[in-house]
C-alpha positions in Angstrom: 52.7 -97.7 -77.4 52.8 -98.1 -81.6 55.3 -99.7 -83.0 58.5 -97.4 -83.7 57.7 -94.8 -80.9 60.2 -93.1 -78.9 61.6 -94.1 -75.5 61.3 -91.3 -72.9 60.5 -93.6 -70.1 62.9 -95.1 -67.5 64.5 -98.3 -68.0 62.1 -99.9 -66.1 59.2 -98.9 -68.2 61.2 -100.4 -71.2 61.0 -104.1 -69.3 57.1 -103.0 -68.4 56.1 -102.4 -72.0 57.7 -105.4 -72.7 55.8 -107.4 -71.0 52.9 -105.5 -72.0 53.9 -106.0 -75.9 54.7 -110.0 -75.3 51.6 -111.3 -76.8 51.8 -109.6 -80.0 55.4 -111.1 -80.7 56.0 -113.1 -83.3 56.9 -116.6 -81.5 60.8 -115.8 -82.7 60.9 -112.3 -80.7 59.1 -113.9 -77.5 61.5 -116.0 -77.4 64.1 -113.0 -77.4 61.9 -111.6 -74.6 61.8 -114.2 -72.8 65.4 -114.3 -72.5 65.3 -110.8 -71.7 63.1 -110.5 -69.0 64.1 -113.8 -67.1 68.0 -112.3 -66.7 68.2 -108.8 -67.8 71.0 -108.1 -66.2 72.7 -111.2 -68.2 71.3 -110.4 -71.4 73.2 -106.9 -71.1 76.0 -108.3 -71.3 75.8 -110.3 -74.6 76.4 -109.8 -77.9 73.5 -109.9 -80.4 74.8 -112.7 -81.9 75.0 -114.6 -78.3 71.7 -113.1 -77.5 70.3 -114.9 -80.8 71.8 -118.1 -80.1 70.7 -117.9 -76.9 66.9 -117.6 -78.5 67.1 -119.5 -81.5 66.6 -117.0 -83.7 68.6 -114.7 -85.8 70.4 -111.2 -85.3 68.0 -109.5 -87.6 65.1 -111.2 -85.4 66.7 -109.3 -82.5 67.5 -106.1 -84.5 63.5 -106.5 -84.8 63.1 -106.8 -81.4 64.8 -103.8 -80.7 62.2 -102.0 -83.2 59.2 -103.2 -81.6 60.2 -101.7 -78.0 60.8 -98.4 -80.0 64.7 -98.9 -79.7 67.1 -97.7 -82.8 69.5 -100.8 -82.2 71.0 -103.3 -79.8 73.2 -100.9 -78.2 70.4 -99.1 -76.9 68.9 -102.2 -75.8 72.3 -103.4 -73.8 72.4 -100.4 -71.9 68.7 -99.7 -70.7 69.0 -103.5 -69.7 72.5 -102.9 -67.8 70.5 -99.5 -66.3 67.7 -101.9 -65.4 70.0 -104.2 -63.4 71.5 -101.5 -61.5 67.9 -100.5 -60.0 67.7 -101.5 -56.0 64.5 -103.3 -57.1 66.0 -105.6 -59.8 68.3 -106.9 -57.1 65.6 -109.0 -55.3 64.8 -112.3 -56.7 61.8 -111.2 -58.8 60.5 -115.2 -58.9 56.9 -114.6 -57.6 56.3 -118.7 -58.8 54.9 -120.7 -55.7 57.0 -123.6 -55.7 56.5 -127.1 -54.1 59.5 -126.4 -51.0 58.4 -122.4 -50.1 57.8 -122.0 -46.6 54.8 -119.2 -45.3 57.2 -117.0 -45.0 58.5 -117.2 -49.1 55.1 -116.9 -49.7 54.4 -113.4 -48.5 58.0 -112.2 -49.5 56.5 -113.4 -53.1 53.3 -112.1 -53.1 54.4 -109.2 -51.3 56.9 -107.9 -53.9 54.6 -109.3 -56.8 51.9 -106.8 -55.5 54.0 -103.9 -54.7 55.7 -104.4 -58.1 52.3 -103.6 -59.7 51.2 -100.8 -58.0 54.8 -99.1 -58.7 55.6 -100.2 -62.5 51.9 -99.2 -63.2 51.9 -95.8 -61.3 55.3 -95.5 -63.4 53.7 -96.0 -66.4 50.3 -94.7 -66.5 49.4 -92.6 -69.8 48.8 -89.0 -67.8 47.4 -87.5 -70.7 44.9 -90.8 -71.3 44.3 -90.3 -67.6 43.5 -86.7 -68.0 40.8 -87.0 -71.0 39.3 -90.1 -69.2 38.5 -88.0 -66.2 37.5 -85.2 -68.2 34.9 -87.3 -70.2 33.8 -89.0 -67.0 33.3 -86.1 -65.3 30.9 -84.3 -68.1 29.3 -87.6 -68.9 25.5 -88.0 -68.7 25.9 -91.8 -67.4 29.0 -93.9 -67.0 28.5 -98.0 -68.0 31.2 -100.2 -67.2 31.9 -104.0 -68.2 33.9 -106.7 -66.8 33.8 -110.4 -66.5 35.2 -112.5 -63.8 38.2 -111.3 -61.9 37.8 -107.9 -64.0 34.0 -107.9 -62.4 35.4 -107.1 -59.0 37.6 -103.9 -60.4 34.4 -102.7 -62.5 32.1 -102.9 -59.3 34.5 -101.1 -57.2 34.8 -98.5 -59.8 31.0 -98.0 -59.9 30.3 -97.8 -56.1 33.8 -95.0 -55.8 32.0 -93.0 -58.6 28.2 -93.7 -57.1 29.6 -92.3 -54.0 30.1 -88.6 -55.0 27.1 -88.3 -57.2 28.3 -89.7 -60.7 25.8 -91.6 -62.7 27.5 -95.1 -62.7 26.6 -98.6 -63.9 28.3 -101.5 -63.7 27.4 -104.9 -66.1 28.8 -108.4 -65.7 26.3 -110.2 -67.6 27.1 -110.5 -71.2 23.3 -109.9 -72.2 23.0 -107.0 -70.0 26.1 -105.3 -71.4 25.4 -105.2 -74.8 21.3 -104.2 -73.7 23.3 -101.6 -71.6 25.7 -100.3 -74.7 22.8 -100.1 -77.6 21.3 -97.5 -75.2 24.5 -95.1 -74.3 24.5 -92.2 -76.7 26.7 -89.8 -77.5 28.3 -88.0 -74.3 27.9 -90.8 -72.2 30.9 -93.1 -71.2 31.7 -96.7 -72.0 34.7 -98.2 -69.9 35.5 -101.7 -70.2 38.0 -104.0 -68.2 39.7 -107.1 -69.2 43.2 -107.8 -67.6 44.5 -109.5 -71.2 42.2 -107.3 -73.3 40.7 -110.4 -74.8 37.5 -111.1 -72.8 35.4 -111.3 -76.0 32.6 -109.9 -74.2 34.0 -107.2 -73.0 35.1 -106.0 -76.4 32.0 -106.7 -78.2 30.1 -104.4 -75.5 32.6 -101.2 -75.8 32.4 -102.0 -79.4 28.3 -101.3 -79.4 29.0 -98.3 -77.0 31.6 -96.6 -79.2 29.6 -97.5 -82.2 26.4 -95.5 -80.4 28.8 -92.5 -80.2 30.1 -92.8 -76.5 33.6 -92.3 -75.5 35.0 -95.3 -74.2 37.7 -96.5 -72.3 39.5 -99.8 -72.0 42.0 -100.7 -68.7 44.1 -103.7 -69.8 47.8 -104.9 -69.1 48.4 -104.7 -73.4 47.9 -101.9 -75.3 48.1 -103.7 -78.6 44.9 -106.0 -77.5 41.4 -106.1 -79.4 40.1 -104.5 -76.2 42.5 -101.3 -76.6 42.0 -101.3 -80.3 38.4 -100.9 -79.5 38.7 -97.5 -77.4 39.2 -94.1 -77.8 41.4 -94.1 -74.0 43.4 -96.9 -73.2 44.8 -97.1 -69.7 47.2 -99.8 -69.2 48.5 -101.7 -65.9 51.7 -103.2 -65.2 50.9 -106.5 -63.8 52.7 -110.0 -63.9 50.6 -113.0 -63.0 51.9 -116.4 -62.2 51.1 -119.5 -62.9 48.9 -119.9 -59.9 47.9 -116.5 -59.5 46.3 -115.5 -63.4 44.4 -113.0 -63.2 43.4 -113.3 -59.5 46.0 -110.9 -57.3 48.5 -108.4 -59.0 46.6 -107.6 -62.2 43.5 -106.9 -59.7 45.6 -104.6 -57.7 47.1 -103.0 -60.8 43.6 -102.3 -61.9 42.5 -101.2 -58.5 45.2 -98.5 -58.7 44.2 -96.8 -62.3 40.6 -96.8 -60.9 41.9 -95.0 -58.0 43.9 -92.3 -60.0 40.8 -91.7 -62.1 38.2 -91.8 -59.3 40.8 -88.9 -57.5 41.6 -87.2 -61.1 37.4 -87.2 -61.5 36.5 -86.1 -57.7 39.2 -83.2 -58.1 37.5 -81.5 -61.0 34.4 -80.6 -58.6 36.1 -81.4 -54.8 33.5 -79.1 -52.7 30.6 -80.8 -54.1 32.4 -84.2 -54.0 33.5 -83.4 -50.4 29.9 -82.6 -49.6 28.8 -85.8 -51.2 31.2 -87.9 -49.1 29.9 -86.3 -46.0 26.3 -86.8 -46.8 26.9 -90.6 -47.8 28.8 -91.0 -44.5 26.1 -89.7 -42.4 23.4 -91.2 -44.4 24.9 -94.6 -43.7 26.3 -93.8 -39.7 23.5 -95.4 -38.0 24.8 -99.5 -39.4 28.4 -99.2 -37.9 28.3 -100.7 -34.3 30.0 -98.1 -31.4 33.5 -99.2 -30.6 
């Protein structure tokens, strides 16, 4: 969301586009955010100048804060956080850090509620209009060329085979070679979506950048809408993923981006469901005689 935009959302999208805003702070506001989103429910209840001492940083640094997360003041900001605390969710330790001394069973209670956090704060705050004109420009595209490296790879290639599936021209490009050969050839009313979980995968960017420079519509998934990657694009969808230390990039942002490919692969099939339906059932058939009998 720009800078200075109004807040329609829920109180827990304020504490998701936070996070998704975080690495375009100046170092003196992360450090106001990071006081934030480690306690919210504490931060609610201080003062700004408490809240600035707190950060090492000044109250006009925190009025700025405010600003950036499309808030008029610090009032505002004390009473989404205080409505964030009261959420059943924000109860639950929210600490998805493996640490030294968890047993098996803090493990999955970890991973479980990182995950499920993900799918939820990204369904929350999905762009419906972005999701709307994505579908519609896949949907009357000539060829669809996606691009992802590492972890994102895995999102991009299930994204390909869901659209292959019901008859939609689909490639998918994890060599950074093959991705810009692959953009210098999409033309105008073809489709260009690239994934990168932190929107920086310089790759990535330079390949949408040649696609949208040939005249196709692209698209960026990416957990920060302020990245190069979402600067690049005409559609940015964005996830809601947090990643710990030993979990970058590997787990919750994968799921988070699993979901928007989901939404737009059901968005995309809805637009033509009797032929897509047929398609299904002729893929399924086609492929019946390679699954064992039980």
């Amino acid at each position: 969301m720009p800078d200075g935009a109004s807040v329609t959302e829920s109180p827990a999208g304020l504490l998701v586009r936070l996070r998704g805003l975080r690495p375009s702070l100046s170092p003196a506001e992360d450090r106001v955010a990071e006081c934030v989103l480690a306690d919210p429910r504490a931060a609610a209840g201080l003062t700004i100048s408490e809240l600035a001492v707190q950060a090492k940083t000044s109250e006009t640094t925190v009025l700025r804060f405010c600003k950036r997360l499309g808030l008029p003041g610090y009032p505002q900001l004390r009473l989404a956080l205080a409505a964030e605390s009261a959420q059943p969710r924000s109860r639950i330790v929210a600490d998805t850090d493996i640490n030294e001394g968890d047993t098996v069973d803090d493990i999955i209670a970890k991973i479980a509620f990182a995950d499920a956090s993900a799918v939820e704060e990204t369904a929350a705050q999905l762009d419906r209009g972005a999701l709307t004109r994505a579908a519609d420009a896949i949907a009357g595209a000539g060829r669809i060329d996606l691009y992802g490296i590492g972890a994102s790879a895995i999102v991009g290639t299930d994204a390909q085979q869901k659209l292959h599936r019901i008859g939609v021209v689909a490639f998918f490009w994890n060599d950074p070679h093959s991705c810009l050969t692959s953009a210098t050839l999409l033309h105008r009313g073809d489709v260009a979506i690239g994934i990168s979980h932190s929107g920086t995968t310089r790759e990535t960017i330079e390949a949408l950048s040649k696609a949208r420079s040939q005249g196709a519509t692209t698209i960026a998934l990416t957990n920060f809408p302020l990245s190069r990657l979402a600067a690049g694009a005409d559609i940015v969808l964005t996830t809601a993923a947090r990643e710990n230390s030993l979990r970058s990039g590997a787990t919750a942002s994968r799921i988070a981006a699993l979901t928007v490919i989901d939404c737009l692969y059901i968005a995309v099939a809805q637009r033509d469901l009797a032929r897509v339906q047929q398609a299904i059932t002729d893929t399924r058939e086609a492929v019946a005689s390679h699954h064992v009998e039980h």
